[in-house]
N, CA and C atoms as an extended XYZ file, in Angstrom:
414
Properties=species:S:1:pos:R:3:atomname:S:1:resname:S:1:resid:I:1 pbc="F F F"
N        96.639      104.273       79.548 N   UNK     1
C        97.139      103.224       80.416 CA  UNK     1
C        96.037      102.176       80.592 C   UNK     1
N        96.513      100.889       80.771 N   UNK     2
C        95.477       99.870       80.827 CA  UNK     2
C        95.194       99.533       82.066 C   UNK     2
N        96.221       99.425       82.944 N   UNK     3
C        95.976       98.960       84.123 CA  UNK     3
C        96.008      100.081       85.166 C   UNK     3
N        95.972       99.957       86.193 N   UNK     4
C        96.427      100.776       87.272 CA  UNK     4
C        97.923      100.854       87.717 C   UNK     4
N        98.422      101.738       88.291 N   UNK     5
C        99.629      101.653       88.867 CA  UNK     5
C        99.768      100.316       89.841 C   UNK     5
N        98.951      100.378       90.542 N   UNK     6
C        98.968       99.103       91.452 CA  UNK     6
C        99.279       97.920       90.943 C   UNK     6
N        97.933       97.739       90.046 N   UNK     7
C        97.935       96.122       89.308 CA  UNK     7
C        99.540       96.081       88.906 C   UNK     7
N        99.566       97.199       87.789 N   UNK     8
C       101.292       97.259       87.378 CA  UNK     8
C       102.600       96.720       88.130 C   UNK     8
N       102.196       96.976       89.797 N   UNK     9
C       103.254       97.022       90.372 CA  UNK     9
C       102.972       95.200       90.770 C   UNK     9
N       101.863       95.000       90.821 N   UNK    10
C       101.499       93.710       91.504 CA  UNK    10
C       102.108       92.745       90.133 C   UNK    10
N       101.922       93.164       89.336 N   UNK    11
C       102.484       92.087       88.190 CA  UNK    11
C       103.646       92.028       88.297 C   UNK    11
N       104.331       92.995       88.098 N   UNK    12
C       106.145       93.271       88.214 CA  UNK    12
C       106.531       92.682       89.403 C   UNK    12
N       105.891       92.698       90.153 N   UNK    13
C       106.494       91.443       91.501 CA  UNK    13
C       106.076       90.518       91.514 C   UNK    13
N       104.978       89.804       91.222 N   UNK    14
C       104.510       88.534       90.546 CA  UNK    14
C       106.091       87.699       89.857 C   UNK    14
N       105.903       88.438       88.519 N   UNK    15
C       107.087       87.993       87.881 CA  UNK    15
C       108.448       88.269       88.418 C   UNK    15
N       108.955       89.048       89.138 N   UNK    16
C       110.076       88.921       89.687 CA  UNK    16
C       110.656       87.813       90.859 C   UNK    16
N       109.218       87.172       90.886 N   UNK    17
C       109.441       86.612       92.334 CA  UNK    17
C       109.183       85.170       92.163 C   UNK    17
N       108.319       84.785       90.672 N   UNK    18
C       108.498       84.157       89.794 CA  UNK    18
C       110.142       83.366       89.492 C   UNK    18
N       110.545       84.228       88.889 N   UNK    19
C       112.122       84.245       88.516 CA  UNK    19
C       112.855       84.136       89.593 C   UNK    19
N       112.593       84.650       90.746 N   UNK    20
C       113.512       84.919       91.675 CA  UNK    20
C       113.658       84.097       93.243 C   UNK    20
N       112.364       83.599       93.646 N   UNK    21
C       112.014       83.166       94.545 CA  UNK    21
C       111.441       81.530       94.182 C   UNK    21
N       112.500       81.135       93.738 N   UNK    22
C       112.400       79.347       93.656 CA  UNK    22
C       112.402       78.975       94.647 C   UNK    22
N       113.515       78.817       95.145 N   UNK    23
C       114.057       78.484       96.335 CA  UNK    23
C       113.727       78.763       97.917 C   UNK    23
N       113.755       79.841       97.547 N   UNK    24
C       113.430       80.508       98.982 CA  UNK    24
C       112.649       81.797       98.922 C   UNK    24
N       112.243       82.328      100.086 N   UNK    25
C       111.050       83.296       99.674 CA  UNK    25
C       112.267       84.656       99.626 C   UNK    25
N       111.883       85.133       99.025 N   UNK    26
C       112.597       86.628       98.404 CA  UNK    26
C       112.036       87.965       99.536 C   UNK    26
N       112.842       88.613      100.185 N   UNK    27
C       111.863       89.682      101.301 CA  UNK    27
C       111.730       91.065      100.094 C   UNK    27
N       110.562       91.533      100.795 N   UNK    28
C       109.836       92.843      100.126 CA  UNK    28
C       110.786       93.889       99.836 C   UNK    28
N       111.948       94.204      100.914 N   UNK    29
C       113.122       94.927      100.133 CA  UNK    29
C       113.602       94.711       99.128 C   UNK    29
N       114.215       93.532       98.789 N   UNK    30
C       114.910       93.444       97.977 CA  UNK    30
C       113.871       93.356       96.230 C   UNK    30
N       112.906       93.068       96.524 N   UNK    31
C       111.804       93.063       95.414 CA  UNK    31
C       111.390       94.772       95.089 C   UNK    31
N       111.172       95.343       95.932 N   UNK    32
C       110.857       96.815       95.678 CA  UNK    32
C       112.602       97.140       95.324 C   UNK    32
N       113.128       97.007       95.888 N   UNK    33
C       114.595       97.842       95.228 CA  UNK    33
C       114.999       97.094       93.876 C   UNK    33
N       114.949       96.316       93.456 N   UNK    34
C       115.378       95.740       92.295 CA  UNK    34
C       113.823       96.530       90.890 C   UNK    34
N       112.582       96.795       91.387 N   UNK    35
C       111.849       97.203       90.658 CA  UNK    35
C       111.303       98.641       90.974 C   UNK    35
N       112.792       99.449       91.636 N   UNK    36
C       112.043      100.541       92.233 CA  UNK    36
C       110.483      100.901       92.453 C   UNK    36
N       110.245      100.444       93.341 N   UNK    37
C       108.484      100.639       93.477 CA  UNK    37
C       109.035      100.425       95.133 C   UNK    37
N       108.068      101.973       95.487 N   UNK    38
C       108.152      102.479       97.289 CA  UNK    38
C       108.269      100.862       98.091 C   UNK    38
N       108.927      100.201       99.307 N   UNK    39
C       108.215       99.487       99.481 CA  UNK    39
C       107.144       99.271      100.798 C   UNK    39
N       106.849      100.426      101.396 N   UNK    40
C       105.387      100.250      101.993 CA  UNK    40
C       104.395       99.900      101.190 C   UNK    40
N       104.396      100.272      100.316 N   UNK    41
C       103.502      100.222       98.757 CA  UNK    41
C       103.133       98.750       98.246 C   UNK    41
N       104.661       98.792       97.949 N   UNK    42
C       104.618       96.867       97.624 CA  UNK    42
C       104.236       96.223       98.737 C   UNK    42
N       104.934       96.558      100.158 N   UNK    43
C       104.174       95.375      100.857 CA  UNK    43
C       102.607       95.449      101.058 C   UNK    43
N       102.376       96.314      101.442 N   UNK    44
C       100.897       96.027      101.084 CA  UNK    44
C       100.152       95.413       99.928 C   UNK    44
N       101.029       95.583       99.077 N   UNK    45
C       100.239       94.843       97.599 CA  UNK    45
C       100.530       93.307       97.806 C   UNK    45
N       102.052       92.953       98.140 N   UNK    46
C       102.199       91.628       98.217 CA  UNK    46
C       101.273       90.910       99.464 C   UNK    46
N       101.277       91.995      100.343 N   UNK    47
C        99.890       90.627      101.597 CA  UNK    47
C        98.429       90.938      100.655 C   UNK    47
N        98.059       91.525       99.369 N   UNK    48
C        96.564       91.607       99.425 CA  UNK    48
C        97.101       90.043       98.767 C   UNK    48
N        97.862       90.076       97.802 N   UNK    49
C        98.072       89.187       96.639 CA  UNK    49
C        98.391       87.818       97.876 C   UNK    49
N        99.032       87.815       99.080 N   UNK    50
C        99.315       86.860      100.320 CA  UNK    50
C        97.604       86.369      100.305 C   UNK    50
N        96.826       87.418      100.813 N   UNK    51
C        95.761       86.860      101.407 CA  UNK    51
C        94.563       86.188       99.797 C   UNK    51
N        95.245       86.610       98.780 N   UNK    52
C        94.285       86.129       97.316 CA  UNK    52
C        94.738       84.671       97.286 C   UNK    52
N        95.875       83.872       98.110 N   UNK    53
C        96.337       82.761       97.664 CA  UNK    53
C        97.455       83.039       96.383 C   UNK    53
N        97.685       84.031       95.612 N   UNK    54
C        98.848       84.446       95.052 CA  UNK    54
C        99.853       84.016       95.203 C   UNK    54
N       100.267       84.339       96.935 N   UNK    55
C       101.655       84.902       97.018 CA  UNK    55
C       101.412       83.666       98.667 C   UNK    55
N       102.897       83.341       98.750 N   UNK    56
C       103.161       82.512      100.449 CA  UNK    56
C       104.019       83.419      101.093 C   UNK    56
N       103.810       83.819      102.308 N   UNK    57
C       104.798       85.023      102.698 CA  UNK    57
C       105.106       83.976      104.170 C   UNK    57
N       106.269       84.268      104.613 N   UNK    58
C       107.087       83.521      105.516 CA  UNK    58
C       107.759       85.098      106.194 C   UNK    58
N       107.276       84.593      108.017 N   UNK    59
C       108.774       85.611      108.716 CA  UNK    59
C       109.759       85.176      109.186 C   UNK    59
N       110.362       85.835      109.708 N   UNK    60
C       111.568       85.289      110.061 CA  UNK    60
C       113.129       85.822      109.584 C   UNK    60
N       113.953       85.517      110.133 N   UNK    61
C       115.319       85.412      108.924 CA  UNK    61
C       115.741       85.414      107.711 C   UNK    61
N       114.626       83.702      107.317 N   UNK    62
C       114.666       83.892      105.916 CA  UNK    62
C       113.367       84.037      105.557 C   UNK    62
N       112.618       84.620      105.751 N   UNK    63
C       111.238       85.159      105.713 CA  UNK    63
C       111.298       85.709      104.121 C   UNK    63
N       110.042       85.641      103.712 N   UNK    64
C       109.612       86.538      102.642 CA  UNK    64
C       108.342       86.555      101.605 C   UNK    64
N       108.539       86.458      100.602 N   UNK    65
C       107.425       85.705       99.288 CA  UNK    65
C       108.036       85.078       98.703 C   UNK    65
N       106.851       84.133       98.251 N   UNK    66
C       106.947       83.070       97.268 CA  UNK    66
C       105.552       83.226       96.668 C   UNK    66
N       105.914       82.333       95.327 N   UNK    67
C       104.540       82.586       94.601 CA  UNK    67
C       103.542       80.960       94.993 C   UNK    67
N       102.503       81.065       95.486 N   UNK    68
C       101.493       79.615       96.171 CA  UNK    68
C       101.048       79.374       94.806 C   UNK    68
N       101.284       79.317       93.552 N   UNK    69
C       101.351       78.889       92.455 CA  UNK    69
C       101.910       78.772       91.735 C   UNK    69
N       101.957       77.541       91.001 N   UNK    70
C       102.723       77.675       89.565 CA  UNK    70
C       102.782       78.390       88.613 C   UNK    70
N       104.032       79.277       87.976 N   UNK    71
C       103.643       80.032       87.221 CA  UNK    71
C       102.903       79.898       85.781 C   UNK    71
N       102.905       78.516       85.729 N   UNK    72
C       101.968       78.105       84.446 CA  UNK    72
C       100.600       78.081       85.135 C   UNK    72
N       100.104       77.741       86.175 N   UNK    73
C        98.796       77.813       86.327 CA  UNK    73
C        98.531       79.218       87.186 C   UNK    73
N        99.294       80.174       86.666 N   UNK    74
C        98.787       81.790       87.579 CA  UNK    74
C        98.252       82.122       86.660 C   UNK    74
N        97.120       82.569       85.767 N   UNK    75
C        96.671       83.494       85.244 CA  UNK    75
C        97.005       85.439       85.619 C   UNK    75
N        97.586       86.004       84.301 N   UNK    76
C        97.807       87.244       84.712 CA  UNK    76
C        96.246       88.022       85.155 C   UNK    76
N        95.107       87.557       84.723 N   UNK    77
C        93.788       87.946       85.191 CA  UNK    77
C        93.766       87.940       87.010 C   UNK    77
N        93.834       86.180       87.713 N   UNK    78
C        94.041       86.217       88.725 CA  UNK    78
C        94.758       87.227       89.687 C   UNK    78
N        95.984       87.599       88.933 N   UNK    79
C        96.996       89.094       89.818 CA  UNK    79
C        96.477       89.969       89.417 C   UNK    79
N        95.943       90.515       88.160 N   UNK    80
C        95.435       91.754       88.246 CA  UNK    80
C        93.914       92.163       88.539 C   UNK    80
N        92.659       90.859       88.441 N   UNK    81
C        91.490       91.445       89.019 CA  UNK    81
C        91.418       91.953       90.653 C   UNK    81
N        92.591       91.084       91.495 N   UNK    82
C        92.607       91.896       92.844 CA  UNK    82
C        92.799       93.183       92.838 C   UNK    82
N        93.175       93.951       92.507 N   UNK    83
C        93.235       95.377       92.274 CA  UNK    83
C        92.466       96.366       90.921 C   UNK    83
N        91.980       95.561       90.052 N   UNK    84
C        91.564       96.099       89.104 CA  UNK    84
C        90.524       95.515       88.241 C   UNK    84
N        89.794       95.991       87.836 N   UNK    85
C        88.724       95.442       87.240 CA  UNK    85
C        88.609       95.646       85.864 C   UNK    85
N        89.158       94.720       84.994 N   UNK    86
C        89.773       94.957       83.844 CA  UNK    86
C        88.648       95.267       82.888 C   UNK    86
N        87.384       94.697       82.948 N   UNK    87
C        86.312       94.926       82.414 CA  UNK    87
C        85.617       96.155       82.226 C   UNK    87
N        86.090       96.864       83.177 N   UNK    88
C        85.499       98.208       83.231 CA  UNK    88
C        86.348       99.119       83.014 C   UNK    88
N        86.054      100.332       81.658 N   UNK    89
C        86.217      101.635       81.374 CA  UNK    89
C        86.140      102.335       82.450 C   UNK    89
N        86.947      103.038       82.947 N   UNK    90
C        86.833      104.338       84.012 CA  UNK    90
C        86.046      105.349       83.236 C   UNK    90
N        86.395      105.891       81.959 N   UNK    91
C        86.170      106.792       81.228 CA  UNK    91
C        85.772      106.882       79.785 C   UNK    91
N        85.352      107.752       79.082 N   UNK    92
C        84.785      107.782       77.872 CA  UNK    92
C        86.158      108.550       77.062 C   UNK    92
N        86.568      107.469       76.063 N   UNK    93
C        87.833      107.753       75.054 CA  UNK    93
C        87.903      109.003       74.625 C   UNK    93
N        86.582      109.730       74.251 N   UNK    94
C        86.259      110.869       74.160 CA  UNK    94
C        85.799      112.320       74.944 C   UNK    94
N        85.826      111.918       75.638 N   UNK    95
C        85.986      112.944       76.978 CA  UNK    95
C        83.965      112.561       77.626 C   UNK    95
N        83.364      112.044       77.035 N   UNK    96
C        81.993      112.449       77.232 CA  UNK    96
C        81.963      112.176       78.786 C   UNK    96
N        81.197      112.654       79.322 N   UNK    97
C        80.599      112.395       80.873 CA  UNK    97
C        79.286      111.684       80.629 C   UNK    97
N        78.584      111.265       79.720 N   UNK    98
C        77.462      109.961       79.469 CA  UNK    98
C        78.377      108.852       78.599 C   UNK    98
N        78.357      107.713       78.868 N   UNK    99
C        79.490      107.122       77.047 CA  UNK    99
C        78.592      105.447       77.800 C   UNK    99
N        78.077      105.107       77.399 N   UNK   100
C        77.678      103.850       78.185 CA  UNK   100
C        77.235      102.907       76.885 C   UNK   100
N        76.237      101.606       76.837 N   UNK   101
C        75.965      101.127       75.959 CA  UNK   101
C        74.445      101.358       75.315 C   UNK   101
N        73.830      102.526       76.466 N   UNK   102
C        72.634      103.252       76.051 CA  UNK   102
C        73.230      104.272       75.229 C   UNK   102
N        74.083      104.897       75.709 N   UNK   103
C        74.869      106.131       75.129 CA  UNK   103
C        75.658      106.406       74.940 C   UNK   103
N        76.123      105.672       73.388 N   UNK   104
C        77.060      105.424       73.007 CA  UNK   104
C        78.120      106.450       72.487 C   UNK   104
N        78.950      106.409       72.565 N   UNK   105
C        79.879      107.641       71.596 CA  UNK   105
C        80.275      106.994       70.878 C   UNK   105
N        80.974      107.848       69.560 N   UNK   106
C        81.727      107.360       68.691 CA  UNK   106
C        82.786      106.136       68.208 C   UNK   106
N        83.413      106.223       69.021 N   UNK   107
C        84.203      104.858       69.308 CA  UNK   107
C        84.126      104.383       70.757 C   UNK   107
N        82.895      103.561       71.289 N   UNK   108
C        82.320      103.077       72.293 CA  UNK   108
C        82.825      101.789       72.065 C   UNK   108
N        81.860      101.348       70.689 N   UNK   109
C        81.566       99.738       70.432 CA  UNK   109
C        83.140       99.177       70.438 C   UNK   109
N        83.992      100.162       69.613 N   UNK   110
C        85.291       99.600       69.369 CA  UNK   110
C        86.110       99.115       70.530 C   UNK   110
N        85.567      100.039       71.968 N   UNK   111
C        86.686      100.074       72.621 CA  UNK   111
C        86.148       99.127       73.306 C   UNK   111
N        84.767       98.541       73.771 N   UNK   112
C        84.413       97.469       73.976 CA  UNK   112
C        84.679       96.207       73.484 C   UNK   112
N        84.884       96.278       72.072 N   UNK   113
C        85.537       95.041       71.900 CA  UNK   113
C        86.905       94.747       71.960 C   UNK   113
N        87.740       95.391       72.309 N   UNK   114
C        89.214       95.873       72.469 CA  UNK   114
C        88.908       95.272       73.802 C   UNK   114
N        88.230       96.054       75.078 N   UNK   115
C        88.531       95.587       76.196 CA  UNK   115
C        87.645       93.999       76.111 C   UNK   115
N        87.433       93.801       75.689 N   UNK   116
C        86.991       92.021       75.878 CA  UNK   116
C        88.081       91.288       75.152 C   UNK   116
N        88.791       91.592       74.379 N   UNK   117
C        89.971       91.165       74.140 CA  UNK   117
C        90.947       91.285       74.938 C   UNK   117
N        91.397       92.450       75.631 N   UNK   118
C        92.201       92.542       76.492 CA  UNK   118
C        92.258       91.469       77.370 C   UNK   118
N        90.463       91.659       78.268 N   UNK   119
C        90.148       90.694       79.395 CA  UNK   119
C        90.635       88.950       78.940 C   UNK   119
N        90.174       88.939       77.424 N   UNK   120
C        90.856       86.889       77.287 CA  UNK   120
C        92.380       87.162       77.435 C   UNK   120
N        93.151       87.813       77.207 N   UNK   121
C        94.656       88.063       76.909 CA  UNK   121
C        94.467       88.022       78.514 C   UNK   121
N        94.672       88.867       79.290 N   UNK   122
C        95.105       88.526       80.320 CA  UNK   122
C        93.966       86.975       81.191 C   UNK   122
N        93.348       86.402       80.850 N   UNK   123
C        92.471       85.433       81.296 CA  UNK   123
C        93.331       84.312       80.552 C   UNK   123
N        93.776       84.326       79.565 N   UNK   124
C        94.630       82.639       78.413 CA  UNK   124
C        96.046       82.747       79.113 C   UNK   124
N        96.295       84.367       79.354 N   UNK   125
C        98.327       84.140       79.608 CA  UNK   125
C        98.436       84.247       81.402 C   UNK   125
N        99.648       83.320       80.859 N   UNK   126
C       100.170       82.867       82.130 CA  UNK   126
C       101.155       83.775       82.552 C   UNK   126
N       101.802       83.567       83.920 N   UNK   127
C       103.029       84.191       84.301 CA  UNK   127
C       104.079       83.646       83.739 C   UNK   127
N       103.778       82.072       83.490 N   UNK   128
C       105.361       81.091       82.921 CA  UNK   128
C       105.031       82.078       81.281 C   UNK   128
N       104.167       82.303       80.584 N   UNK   129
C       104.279       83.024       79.109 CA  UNK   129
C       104.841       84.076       79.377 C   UNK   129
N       104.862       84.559       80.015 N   UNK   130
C       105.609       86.366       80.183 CA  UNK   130
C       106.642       85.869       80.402 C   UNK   130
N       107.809       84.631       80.942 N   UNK   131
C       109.198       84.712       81.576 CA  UNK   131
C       109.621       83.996       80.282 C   UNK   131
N       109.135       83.224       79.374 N   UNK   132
C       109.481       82.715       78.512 CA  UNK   132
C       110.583       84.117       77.592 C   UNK   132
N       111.825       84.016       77.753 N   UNK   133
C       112.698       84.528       77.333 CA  UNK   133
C       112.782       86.342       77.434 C   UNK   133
N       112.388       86.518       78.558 N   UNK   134
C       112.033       87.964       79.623 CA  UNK   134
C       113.078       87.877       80.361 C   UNK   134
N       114.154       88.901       80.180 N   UNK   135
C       115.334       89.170       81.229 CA  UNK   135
C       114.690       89.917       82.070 C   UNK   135
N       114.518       90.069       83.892 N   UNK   136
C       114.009       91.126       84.568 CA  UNK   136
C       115.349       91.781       85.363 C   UNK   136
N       114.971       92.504       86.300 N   UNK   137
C       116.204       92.995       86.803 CA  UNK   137
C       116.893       91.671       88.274 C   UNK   137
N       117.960       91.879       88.373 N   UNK   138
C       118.884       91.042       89.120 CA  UNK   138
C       118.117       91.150       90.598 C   UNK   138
């Protein structure tokens, strides 16, 4: 897995809310039930992503989220370094408990350059590139 569950969930409402919340702000129910994800869970993810400048959250009636950016100028980096630090390996591909760039394992270098690729991929794409012809759920 690349990301965390979290980041995961923070993207999937990113883009749903993207798509969904033009108009008016979309409430945290209906975003967690359309992407089954708990929503105590989500709301907490949507106020970290509220307080990153991400997300505009409104109470009230018609209370909810909106995205405080354009989805051409959101970087998927921006939603997922709040929760995750894409740069960094948790673990050694190979099980080692030393795997670093002093001490390298076997396929170290590779996966280093894999994750610096990863990091421009999510740093170049946008949220408007992911909806570009992406059905999500209703």
């Amino acid at each position: 897995m690349v990301l965390s569950g979290t980041a995961e969930y923070a993207l999937k409402a990113v883009l749903y809310l993207a798509e969904h919340a033009v108009d008016q702000p979309v409430r945290v129910g209906e975003v967690a039930q359309a992407l089954r994800i708990p929503q105590n869970y989500l709301s907490k993810i949507l106020h970290e992503l509220t307080r990153a400048g991400v997300l505009r959250s409104s109470r009230g009636k018609r209370g909810g989220f909106q995205l405080a950016v354009r989805p051409q100028k959101l970087s998927l980096r921006t939603v997922i370094t709040r929760f995750d630090d894409i740069a960094e390996r948790r673990s050694c591909l190979l099980g080692r408990s030393q795997c670093s760039d002093r001490h390298a394992c076997a396929v170290h270098w590779r996966w280093k350059a894999l994750a610096e690729q990863l990091a421009a991929f999510f740093a170049e794409t946008t949220v408007a590139d992911l909806l570009e012809g992406v059905t999500l759920p209703a």
